[in-house]
N, C-alpha and C positions, 0 to 999 in steps of 0.2 A: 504494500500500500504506500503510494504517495499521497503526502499532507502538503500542500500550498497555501493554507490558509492557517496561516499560525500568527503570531505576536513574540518577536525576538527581544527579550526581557532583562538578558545576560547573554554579550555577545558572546562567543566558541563553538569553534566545532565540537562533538563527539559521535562514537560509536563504542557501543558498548551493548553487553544485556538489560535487559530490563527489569526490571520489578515492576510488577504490576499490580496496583489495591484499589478498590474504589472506598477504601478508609484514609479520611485525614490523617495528618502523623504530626505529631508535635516532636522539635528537634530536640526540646528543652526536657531530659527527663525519657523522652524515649528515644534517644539513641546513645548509644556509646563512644564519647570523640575520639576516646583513645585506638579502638579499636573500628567504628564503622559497623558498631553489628547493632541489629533496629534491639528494644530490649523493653519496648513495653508491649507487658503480656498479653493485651487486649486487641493489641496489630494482628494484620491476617499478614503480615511481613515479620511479625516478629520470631527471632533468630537468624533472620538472612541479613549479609554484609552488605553496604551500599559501598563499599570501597570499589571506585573504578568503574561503576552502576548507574544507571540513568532507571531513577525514581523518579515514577509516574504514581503520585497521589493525586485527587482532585482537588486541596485545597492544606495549606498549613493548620494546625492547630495548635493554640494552645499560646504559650509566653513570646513577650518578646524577647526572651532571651534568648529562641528560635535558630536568630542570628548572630549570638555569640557561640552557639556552640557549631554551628555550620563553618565559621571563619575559624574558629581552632581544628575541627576538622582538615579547611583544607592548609592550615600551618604545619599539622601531624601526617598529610598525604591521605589519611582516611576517609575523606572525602567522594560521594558520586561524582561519576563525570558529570550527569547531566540531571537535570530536574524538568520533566514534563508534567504540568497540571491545566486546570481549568482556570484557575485564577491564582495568581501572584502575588499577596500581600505584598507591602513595600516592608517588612520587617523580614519574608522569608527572602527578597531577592537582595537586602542589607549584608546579609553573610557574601554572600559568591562579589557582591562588587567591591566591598573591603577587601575582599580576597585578593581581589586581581590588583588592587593599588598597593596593598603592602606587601605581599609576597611575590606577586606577576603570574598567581595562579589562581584561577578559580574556579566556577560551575557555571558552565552553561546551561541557560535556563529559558523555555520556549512555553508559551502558552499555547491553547486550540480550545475551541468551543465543547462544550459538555456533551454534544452527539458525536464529535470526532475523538474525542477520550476513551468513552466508552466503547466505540470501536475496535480501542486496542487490547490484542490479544495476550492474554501470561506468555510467557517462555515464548517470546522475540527478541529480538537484536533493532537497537533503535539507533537511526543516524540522525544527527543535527548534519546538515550540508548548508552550503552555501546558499539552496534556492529553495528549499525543501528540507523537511521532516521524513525519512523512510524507514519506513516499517518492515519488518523480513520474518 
């Protein structure tokens, strides 16, 4: 599947697997920085690593602290490549753009509409490209 209608949120390429949940996730609290592995129990992701991963939730939940643990993620390398959702908070896209000014690394992060979300299947391989969003 090609996506052409997206919202480029955090510039970067990636290709990577996916994780795929149509559960919120809050970064604050459920996820592990040091390590990248999701860790709250109530995820239908929870015990999978986003290390290197393009996490597709439909929306952040939870603190703004969201975005402090997303930017020490990507300081520790533990960090997903890419973040696909429905909507962007300016607290969840906060982490990947501190990212990329203090370290020169970050998440690239792509919005799409709620019927092109839901679209996407578990266990794929998702590309951020230069024109396009590809699904495999």
């Amino acid at each position: 599947m090609r996506i052409t209608e997206y919202t480029v949120v955090v510039e970067g390429c990636a290709d990577a697997e996916a994780l795929v949940s149509d559960t919120s996730l809050s970064f604050w609290g459920g996820v592990n920085a040091s390590t990248g592995m999701i860790q709250d129990v109530h995820h239908s992701l929870n015990g999978q690593n986003l290390k290197g991963k393009i996490l597709c939730v439909p929306y952040d939940r939870g603190s703004c602290s969201s975005s402090g643990v997303m930017l020490e993620m990507i300081r520790q390398g533990t960090n997903p490549a890419g973040i696909l959702c429905i909507e962007a908070e300016p607290v969840l896209a906060l982490g990947p753009i501190i990212g990329e000014k203090m370290y020169k690394r970050g998440i690239a992060m792509r919005t799409v509409s709620e019927e092109t979300f839901r679209s996407i299947p578990e266990n794929c391989r998702i590309q951020f490209a230069e024109d396009a969003i590809v699904v495999q």
